[in-house]
N, C-alpha and C positions, 0 to 999 in steps of 0.2 A: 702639466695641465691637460695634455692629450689623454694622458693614462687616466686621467681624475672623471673624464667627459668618457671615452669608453669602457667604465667601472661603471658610469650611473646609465649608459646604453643598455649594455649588457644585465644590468640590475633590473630595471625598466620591464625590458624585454622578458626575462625571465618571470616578472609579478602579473604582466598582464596574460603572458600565455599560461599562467598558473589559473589566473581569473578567469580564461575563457574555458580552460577544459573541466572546471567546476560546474562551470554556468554549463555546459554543452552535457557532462553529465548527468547533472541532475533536468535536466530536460528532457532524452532520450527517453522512448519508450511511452511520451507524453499523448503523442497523439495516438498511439495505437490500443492506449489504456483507456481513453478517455469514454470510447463509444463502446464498452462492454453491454452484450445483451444476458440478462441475467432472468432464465426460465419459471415460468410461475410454478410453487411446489405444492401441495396439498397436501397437508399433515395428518390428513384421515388416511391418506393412502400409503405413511411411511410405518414402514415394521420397526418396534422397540429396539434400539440398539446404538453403538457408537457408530459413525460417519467421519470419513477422511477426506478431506477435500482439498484440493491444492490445484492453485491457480500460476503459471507459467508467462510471465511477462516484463522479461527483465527485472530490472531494481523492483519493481513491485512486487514481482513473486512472493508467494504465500501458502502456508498449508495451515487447514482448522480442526479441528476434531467437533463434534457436533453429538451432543449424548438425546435423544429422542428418547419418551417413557409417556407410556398415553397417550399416542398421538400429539405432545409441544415439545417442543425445544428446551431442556430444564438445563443446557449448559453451551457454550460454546469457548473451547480453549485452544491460544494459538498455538501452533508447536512449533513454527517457522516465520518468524515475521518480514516485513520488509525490511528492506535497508533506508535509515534513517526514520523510523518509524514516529508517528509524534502520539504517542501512548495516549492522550486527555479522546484524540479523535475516535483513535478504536477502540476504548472503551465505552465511548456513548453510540458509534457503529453496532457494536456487539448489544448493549443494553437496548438500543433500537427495534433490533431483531426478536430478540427476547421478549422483551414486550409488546409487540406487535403477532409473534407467532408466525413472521413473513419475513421472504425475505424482499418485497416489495416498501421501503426504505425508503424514505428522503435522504440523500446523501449532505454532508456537510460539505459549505463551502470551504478551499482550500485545504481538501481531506489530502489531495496527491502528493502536496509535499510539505 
């Protein structure tokens, strides 16, 4: 009976410190992502060409490619995404941009995870 009660200790023990360093994972990195300032661009003033852009922040981290032709944005493709990325968000992110010609954006709620 002892061995049966320190099998479901140990079992226990092991699910919830599973649970917590999940939960502490995908949290990290939350607050220091959250307050990004993102500089206003002016597409009269960009020269025709592709653009590499890559952002550094833990799980978030990210690199874009960014194809400019006449002064707007005619593409943006990721080439490094996050981890655990939820694809429906960054595609209407990206289509955002696109369509607006800015990268001044409404962000969607619950884009972080």
């Amino acid at each position: 009976m002892k061995k049966i009660i320190l099998i479901l200790i140990i079992i226990t023990t092991l699910i919830f410190s599973t649970i917590f360093g999940v939960l502490f994972y995908l949290s990290r990195d939350l607050d220091d992502n959250s307050n990004i300032t993102i500089e206003s661009l002016q597409l009269s003033e960009v020269s025709d060409g592709t653009y590499l852009g890559t952002y550094e922040g833990g799980r978030f981290s990210n690199t874009v490619e960014i194809h400019v032709e006449d002064n707007t944005i005619t593409a943006i493709n990721i080439i490094d995404s996050i981890r655990f990325e939820r694809t429906e968000i960054t595609e209407n992110l990206l289509q955002a941009v696109l369509d607006s010609q800015s990268l001044d954006i409404d962000v969607e709620a619950g884009a972080t995870i």
